[in-house]
N, C-alpha and C positions, 0 to 999 in steps of 0.2 A: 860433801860432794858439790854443793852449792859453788862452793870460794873457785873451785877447779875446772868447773863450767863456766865460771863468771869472765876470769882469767882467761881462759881458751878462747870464747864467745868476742872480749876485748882488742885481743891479738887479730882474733880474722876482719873484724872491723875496722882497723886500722889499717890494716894491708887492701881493703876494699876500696876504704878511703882513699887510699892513694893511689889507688888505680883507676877508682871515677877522675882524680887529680889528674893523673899523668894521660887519662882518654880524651879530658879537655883540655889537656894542654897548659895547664896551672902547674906542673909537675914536670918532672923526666928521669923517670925510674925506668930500667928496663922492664918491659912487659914480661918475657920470658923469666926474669928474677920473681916478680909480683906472682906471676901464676903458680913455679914451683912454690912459693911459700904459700898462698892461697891452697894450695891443693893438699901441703902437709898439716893445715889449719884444720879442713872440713875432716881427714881423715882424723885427726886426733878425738873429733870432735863425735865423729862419727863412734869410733870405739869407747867414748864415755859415753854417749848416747845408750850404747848395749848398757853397758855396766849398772845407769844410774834405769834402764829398762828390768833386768836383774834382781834391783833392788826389791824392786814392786813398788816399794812407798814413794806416792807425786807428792813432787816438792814446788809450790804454784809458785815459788819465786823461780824455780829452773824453769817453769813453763813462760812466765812473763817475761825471762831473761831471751831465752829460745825465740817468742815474739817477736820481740823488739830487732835479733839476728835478722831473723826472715824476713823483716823492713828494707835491712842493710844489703840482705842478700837480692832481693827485687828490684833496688833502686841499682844495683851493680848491673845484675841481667839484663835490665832497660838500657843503661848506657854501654853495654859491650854489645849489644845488639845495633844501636845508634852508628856504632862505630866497624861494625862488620856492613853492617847496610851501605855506610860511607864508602869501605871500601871496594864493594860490587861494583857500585857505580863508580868510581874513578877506574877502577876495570876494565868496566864497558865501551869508557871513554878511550883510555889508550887505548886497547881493541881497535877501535873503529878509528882512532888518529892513525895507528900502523897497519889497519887496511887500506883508507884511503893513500895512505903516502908510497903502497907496494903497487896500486892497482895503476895502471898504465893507460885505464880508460876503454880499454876496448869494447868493456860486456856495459859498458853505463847507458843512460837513456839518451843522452843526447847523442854514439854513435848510432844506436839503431834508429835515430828517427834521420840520420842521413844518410843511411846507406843503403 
């Protein structure tokens, strides 16, 4: 059960990898490709979880292996967050660049203090 964890665990950290790559720009994978495969990773991952849970018998090399995942998986969570962050604010920005270029000026401070 060990080889089949190891295997599975491998595969998602690579596609992790290149998706920290491709959020800093060291890459150019589609994100939308990256996620559906990331997302058929954790579920595989997710149902040999049961299985080798099933089992009863802990195997400390799938627990060290699982570890070292959840390394890969934090440092991913950090930089998709980094990069949602990013995009709020460039958001906000155009926001308020296509407020200001609709607004005509009427309601702003400088006509109330002339009129």
């Amino acid at each position: 059960m060990y080889q089949v964890i190891e295997k599975a665990a491998e595969r998602l950290e690579s596609i992790l990898s290149l998706e920290i790559d491709t959020l800093r720009g060291r890459a150019s994978e589609p994100l939308a490709e990256l996620t559906t495969r990331k997302n058929h990773c954790l579920l595989e991952l997710s149902r040999l979880s049961r299985s080798v849970a099933s089992l009863g018998d802990r195997d400390p090399r799938i627990e060290d292996r699982l570890r070292l995942l959840q390394k890969a998986l934090k440092e991913n969570q950090r930089v998709l967050g980094l990069h949602v962050k990013a995009s709020h604010e460039i958001g906000g920005v155009i926001a308020a660049t296509i407020a200001a270029a609709d607004s005509d000026g009427t309601y702003t401070t400088a006509s109330v203090r002339r009129g």
